[in-house]
C-alpha positions in Angstrom: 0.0 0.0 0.0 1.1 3.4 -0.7 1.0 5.8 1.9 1.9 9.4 0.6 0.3 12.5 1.3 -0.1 12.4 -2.8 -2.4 9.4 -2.8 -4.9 10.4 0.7 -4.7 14.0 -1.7 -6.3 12.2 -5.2 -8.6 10.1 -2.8 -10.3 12.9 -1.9 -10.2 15.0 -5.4 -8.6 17.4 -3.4 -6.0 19.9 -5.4 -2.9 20.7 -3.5 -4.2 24.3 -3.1 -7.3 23.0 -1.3 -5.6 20.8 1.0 -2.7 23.7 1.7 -5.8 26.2 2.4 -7.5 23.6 4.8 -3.8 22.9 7.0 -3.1 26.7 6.3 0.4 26.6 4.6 1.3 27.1 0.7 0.6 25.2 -2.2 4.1 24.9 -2.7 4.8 23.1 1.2 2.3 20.7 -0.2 3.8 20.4 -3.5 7.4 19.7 -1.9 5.9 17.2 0.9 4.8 14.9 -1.3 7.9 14.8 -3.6 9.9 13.9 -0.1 11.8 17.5 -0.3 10.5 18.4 3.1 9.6 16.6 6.0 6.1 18.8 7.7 6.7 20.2 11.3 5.3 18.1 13.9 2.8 20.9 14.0 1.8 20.6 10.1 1.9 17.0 10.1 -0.8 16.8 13.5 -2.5 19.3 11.1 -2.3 17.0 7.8 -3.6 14.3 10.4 -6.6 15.7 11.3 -7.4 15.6 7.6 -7.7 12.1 7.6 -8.9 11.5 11.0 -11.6 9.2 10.2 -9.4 6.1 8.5 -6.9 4.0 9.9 -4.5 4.6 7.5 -3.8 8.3 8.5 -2.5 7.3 11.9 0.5 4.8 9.7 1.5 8.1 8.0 1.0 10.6 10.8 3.5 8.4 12.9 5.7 7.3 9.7 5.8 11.3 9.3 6.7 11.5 13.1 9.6 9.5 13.1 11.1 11.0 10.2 11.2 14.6 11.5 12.7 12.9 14.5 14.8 10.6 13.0 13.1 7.8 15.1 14.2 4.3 14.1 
């Protein structure tokens, strides 16, 4: 299963200016997220989260997300 940002994004017909306006940063943050040039704040990535609350696959990518920014192995 792929778990990008990209693919929860196309799931939902969202464009990456709709999902940057819902978490509040710039089209661009969302544009370089999902090509893996930036890994979201633990504050953006709670934010991205509570995007996909409601399945059980946003919690995998939420703490997949978490231990990258901290470098948790």
């Amino acid at each position: 299963m792929d778990n990008t940002l990209k693919v929860w994004r196309a799931k939902r017909a969202l464009t990456q200016q709709e999902l940057a306006t819902e978490v509040d940063v710039s089209r661009q943050t969302i544009n370089v997220i999902e090509e893996g040039r930036y890994e979201p704040s633990l504050e953006l990535a709670f934010k991205l989260e509570q995007s996909y609350v409601t399945e059980n696959e946003s919690e995998e990518w939420f703490f997949s997300a978490i231990h990258r920014v901290f470098d948790i192995r």
